[in-house]
Biotite code that builds the C-alpha atoms (Angstrom):
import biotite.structure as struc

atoms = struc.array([
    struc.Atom([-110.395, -90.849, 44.458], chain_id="A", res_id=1, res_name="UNK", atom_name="CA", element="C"),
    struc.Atom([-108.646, -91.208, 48.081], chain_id="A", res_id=2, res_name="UNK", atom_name="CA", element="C"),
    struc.Atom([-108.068, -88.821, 49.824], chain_id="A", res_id=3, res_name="UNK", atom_name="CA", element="C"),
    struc.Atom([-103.740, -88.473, 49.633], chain_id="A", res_id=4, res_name="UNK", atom_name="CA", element="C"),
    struc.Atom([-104.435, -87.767, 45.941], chain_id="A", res_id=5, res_name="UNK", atom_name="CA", element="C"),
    struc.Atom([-107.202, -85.019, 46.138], chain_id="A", res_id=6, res_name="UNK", atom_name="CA", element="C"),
    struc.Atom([-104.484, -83.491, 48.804], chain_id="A", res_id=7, res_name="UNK", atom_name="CA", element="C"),
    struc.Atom([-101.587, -83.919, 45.915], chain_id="A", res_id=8, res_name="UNK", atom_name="CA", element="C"),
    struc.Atom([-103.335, -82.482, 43.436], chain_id="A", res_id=9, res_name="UNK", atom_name="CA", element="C"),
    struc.Atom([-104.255, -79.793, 45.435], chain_id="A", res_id=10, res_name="UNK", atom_name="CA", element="C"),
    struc.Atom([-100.802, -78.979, 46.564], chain_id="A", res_id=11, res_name="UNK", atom_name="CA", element="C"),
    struc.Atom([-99.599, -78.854, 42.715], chain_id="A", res_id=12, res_name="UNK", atom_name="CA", element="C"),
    struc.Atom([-102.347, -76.625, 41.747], chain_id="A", res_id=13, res_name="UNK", atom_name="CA", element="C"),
    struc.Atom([-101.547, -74.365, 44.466], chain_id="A", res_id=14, res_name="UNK", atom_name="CA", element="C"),
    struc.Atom([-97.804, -74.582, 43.145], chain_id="A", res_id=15, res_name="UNK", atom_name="CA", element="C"),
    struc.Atom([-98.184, -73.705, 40.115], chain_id="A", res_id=16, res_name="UNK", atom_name="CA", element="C"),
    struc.Atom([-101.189, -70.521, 40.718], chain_id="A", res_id=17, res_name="UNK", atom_name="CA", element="C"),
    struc.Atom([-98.490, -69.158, 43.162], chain_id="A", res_id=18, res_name="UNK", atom_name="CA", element="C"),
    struc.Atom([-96.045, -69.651, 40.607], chain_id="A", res_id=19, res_name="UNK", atom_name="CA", element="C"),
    struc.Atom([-97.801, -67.797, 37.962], chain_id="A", res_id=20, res_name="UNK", atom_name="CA", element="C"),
    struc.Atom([-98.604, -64.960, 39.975], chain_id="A", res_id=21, res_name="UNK", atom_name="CA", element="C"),
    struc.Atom([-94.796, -64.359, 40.993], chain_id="A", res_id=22, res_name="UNK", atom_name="CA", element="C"),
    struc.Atom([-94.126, -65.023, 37.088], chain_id="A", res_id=23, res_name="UNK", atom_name="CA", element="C"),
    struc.Atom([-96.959, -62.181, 36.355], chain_id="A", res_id=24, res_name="UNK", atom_name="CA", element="C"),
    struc.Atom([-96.094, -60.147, 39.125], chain_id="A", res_id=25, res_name="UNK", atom_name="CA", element="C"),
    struc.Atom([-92.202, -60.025, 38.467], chain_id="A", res_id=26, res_name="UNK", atom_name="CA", element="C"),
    struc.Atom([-92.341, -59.586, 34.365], chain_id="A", res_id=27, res_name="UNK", atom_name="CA", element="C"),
    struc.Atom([-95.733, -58.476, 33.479], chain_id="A", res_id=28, res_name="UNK", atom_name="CA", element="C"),
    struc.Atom([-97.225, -54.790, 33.791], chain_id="A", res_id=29, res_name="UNK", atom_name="CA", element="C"),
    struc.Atom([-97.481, -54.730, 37.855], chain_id="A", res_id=30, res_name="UNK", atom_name="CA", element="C"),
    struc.Atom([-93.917, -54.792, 37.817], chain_id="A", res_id=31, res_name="UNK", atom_name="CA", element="C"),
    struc.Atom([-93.285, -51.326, 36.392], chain_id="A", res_id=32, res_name="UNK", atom_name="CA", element="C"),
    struc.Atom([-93.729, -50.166, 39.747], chain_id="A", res_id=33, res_name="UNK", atom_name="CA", element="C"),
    struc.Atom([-91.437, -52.188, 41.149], chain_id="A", res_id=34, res_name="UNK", atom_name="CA", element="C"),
    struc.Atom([-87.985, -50.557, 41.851], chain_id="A", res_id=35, res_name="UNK", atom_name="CA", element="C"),
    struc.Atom([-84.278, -52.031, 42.134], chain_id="A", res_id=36, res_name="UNK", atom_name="CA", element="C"),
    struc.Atom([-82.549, -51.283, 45.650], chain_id="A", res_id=37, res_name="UNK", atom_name="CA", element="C"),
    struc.Atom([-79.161, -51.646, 44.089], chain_id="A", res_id=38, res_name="UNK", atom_name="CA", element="C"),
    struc.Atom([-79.978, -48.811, 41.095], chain_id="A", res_id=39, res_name="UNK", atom_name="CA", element="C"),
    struc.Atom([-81.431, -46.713, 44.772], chain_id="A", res_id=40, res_name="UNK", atom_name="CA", element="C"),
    struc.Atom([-78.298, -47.111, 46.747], chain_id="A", res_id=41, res_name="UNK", atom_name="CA", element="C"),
    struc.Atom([-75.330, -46.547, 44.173], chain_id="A", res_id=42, res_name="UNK", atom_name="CA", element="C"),
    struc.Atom([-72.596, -44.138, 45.562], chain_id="A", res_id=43, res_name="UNK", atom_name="CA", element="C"),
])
């Protein structure tokens, strides 16, 4: 394989595992912990 497609590939698979962990970290169970700054802040 050359090298430019090694790098491409690379950069997608990064992507898409950084991707995932947002996904996983914004809807799965880490993200009971989370809180909402607007719910915080209401007057």
């Amino acid at each position: 394989m050359e090298t430019a497609t090694i790098i491409g590939f690379t950069l997608v698979a990064v992507l898409i595992a950084f991707t995932g962990y947002a996904i996983y970290i914004a809807f799965g169970p880490p993200s009971a912990e989370l809180s909402d700054p607007f719910e915080d802040h209401e007057d």
